[in-house]
GUSEDREN-760156 format. One record per residue (C-alpha): residue in three letters; residue number from 0; x, y, z. Coordinates in steps of 0.001 Angstrom, whole numbers, plus 500000, padded with zeros to 6 digits. Each point is the difference from the previous one (the first is absolute). Layout:
BEGIN
ala, NUM, X, Y, Z $
...
//
This chain:
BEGIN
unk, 0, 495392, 490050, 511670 $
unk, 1, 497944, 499782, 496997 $
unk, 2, 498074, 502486, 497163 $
unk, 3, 496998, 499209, 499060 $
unk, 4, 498117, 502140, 497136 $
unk, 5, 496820, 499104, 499696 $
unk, 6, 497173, 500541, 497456 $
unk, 7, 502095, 503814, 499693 $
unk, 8, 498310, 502389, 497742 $
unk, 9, 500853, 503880, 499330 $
unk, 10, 497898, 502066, 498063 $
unk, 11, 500555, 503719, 499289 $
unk, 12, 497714, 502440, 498057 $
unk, 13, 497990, 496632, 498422 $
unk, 14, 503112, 498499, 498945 $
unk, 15, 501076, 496741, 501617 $
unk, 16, 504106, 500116, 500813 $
unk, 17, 500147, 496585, 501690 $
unk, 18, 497603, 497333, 499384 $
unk, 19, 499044, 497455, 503336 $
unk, 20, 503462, 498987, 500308 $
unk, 21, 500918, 497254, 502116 $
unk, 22, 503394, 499198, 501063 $
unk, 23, 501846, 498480, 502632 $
unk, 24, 503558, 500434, 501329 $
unk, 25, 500937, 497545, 502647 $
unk, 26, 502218, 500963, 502443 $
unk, 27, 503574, 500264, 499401 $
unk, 28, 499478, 500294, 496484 $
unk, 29, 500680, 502233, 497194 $
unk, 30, 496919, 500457, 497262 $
unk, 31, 500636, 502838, 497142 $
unk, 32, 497028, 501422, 498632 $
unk, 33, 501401, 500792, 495626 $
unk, 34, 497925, 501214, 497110 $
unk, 35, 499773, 503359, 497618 $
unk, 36, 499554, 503071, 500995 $
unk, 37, 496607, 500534, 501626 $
unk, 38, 499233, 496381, 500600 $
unk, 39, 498922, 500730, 503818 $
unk, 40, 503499, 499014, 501791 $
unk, 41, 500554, 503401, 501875 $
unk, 42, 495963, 500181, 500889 $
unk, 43, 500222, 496735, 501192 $
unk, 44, 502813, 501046, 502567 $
unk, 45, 498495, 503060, 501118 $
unk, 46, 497008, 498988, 501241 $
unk, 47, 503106, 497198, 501581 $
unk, 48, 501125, 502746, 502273 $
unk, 49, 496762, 502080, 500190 $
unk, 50, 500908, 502779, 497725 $
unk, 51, 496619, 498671, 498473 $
unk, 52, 496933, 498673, 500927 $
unk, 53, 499076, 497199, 497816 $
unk, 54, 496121, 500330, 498542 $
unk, 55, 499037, 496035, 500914 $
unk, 56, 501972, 497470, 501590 $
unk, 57, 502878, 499586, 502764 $
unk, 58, 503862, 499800, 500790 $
unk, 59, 500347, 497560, 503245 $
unk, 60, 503682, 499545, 501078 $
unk, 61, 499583, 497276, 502234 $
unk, 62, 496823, 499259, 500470 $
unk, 63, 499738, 504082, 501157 $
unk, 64, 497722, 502378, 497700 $
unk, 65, 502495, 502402, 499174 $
unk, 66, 497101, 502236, 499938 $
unk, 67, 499000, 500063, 503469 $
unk, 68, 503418, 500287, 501029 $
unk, 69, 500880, 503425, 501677 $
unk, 70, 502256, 502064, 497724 $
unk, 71, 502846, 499393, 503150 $
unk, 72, 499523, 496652, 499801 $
unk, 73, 499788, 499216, 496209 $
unk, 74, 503293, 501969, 499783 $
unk, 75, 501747, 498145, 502327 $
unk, 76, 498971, 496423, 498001 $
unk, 77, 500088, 502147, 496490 $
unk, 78, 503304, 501704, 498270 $
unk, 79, 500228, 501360, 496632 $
unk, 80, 502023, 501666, 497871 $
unk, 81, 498401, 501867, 496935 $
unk, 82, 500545, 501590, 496597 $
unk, 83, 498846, 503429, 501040 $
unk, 84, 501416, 499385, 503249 $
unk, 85, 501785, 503953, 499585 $
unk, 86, 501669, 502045, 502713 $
unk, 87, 499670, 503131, 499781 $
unk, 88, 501694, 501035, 502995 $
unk, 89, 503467, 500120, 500894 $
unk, 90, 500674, 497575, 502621 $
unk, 91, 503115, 498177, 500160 $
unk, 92, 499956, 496246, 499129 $
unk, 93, 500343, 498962, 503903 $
unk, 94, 497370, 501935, 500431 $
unk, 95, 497530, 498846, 497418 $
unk, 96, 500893, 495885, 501092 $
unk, 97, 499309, 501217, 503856 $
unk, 98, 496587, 500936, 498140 $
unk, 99, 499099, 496187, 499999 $
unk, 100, 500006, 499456, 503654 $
unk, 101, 497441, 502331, 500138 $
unk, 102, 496671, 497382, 500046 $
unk, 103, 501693, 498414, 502861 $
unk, 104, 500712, 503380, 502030 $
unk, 105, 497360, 501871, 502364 $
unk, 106, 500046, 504204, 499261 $
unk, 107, 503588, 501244, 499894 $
unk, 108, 501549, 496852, 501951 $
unk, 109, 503831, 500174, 499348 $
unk, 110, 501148, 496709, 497925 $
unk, 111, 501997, 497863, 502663 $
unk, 112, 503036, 498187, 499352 $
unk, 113, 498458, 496848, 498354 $
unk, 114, 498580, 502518, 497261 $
unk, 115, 502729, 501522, 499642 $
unk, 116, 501971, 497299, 499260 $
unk, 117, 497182, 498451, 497722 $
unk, 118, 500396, 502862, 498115 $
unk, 119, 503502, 499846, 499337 $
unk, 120, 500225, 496535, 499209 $
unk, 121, 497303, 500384, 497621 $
unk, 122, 502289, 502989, 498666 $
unk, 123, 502772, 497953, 499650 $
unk, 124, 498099, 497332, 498129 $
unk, 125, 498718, 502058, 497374 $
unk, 126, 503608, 501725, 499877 $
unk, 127, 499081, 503740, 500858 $
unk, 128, 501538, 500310, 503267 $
unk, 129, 502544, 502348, 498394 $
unk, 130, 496882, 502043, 498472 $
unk, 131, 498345, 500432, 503851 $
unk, 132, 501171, 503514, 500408 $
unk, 133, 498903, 501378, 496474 $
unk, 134, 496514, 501373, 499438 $
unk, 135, 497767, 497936, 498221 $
unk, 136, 499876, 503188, 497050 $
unk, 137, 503526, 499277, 498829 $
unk, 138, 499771, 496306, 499532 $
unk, 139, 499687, 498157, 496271 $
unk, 140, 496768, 497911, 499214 $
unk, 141, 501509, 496816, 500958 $
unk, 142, 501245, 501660, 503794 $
unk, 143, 496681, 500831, 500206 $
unk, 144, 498296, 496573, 499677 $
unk, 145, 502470, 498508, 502403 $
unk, 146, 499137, 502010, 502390 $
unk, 147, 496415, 499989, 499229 $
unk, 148, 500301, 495768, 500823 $
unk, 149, 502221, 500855, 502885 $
unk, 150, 497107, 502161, 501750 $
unk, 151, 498027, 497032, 499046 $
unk, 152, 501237, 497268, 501452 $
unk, 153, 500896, 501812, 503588 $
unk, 154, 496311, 500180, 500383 $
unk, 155, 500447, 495944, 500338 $
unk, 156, 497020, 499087, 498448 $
unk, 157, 498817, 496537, 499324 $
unk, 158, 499105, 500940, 496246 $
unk, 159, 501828, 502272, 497453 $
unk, 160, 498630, 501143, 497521 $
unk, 161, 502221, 500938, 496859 $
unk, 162, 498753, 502526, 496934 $
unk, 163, 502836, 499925, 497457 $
unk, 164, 502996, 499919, 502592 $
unk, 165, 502567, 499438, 497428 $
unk, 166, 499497, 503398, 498347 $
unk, 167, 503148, 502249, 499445 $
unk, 168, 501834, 497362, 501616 $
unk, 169, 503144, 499339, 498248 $
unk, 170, 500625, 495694, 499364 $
unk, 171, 502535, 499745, 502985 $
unk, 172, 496989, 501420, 502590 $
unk, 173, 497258, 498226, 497924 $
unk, 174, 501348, 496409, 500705 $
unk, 175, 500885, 500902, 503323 $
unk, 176, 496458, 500889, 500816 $
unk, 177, 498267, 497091, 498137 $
unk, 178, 502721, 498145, 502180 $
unk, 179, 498774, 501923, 503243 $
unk, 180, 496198, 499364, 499126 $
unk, 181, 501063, 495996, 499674 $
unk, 182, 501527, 499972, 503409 $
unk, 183, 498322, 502111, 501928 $
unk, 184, 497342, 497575, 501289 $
unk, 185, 497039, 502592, 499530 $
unk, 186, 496779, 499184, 497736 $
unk, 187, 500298, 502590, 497151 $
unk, 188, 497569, 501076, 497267 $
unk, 189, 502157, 501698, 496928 $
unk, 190, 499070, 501765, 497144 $
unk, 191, 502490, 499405, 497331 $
unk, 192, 500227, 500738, 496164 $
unk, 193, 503328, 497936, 499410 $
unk, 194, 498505, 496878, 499216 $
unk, 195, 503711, 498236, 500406 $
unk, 196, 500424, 502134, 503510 $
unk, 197, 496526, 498469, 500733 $
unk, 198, 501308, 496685, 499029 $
unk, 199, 502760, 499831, 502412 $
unk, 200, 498574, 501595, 502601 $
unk, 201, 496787, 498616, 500677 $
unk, 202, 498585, 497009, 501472 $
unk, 203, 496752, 500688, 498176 $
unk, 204, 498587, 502139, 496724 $
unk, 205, 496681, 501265, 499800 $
unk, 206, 499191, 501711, 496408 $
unk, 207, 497897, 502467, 499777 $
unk, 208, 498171, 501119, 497031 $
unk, 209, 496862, 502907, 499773 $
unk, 210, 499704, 499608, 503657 $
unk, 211, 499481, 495915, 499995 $
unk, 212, 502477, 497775, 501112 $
unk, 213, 500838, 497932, 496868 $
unk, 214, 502534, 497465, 501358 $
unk, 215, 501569, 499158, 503670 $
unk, 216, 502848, 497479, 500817 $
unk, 217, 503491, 499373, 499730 $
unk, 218, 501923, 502578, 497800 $
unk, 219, 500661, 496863, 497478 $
unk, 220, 496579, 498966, 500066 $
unk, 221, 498385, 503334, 499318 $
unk, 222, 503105, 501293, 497525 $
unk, 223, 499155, 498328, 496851 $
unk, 224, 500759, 501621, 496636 $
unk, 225, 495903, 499839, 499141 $
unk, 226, 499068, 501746, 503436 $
unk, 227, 502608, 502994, 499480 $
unk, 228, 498751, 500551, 496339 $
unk, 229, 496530, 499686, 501168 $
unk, 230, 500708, 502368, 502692 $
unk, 231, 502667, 502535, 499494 $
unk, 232, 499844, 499863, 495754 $
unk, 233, 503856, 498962, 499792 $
unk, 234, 501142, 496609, 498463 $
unk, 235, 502726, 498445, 502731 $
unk, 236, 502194, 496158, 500357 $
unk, 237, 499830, 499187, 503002 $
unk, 238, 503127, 498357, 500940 $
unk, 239, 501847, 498665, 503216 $
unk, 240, 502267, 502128, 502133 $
unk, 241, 503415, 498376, 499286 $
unk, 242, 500688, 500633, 504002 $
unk, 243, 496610, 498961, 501472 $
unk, 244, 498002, 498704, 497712 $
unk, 245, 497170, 502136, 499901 $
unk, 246, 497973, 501572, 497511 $
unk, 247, 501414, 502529, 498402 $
unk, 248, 498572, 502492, 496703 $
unk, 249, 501908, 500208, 496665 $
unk, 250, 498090, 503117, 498247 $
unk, 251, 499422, 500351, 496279 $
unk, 252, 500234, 503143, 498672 $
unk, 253, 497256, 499982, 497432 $
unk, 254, 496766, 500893, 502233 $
unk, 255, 496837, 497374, 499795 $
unk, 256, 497386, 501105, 497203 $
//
């Protein structure tokens, strides 16, 4: 199903965090939203999965307002996983996946044997079906994520939406999830910083500078050497992965004037 954002603008206390961005990820497809710190890429996503309410414009997935959408419903079609997606309490890891079938469950409805196994599958995928007894409290940063994107992707939904998922992740887990993310059939919106993650991963790049989307296309398209000076103040080559021949960054360590 497809993401739309269209004409989205955020403003907060007279300052403008996203600027009448317009963006389109067809379905199936993988488009990573890169760019410095406080370019607009984790507003953009909230008001995504309604943890914000955009000041002008609209997110359609389909050709369905997300807006008008019941919270039920939008959950159902909607699953993220977040940067300050904390857990404060001690559930165990089983426990906190299960969490995802909630959107799809009616008061305290028991999950059945389809979620069940849904949930263990998904456990299995993301290799933490040895950590389903241990409380969520004891687990490193990297655990935590995967089971963050476990409890995301039992809710089924027909979009994901990714902020950062490769934090604390160690490189093993990090190419196994950018692997995931390739196969899993789903149209996702990420949030990346690793330009050469974003590279490999993505189907799509939208940059995003001050709020405005600079540059959108193909990660070789939008990855020049002038565009990540311009942007991010760092001099890079831009070469060819020796494996798959995309674009990959060469920093220089002497910073841009």
């Amino acid at each position: 199903m497809d993401l739309t954002l269209d004409g989205l603008s955020v403003v907060t206390d007279g300052r403008s965090l996203v600027r009448e961005l317009s963006l389109e990820v067809e379905s199936g497809r993988i488009v990573g939203l890169v760019g410095p710190n406080g370019s607009g890429k984790s507003t953009a996503l909230r008001c995504v999965y309604r943890a914000l309410r955009p000041t002008s414009g609209t997110v359609r997935v389909g050709e369905d307002d997300l807006s008008r959408m019941t919270l039920r419903r939008s959950a159902q079609v909607v699953a993220a996983m977040t940067q300050d997606g904390t857990l404060d309490l001690d559930f165990t890891v089983e426990e906190v996946v299960a969490l995802g079938r909630t959107p799809h469950l009616r008061g305290v409805q028991a999950l059945g044997r389809r979620e069940r196994d849904l949930c263990e599958r998904t456990m299995e995928r993301l290799d933490i079906r040895h950590l389903a007894r241990r409380g969520v409290l004891t687990l490193s940063g990297g655990e935590r994520q995967r089971v963050l994107l476990a409890r995301a992707l039992v809710q089924e939904p027909q979009v994901l939406v990714l902020d950062e998922p490769t934090n604390h992740l160690d490189v093993r887990h990090q190419v196994e999830l950018l692997a995931l993310l390739r196969g899993c059939g789903l149209t996702v919106l990420v949030v990346l910083h690793d330009l050469n993650l974003a590279a490999a991963a993505c189907d799509r790049l939208g940059v995003l500078s001050r709020g405005r989307l600079v540059a959108a296309g193909p990660p070789a398209d939008v990855l020049t050497p002038e565009r990540v000076e311009e942007v991010f103040g760092v001099r890079a080559v831009v070469v060819p992965h020796p494996l798959t021949g995309g674009p990959q960054l060469l920093y220089s360590l002497n910073p841009s004037p």
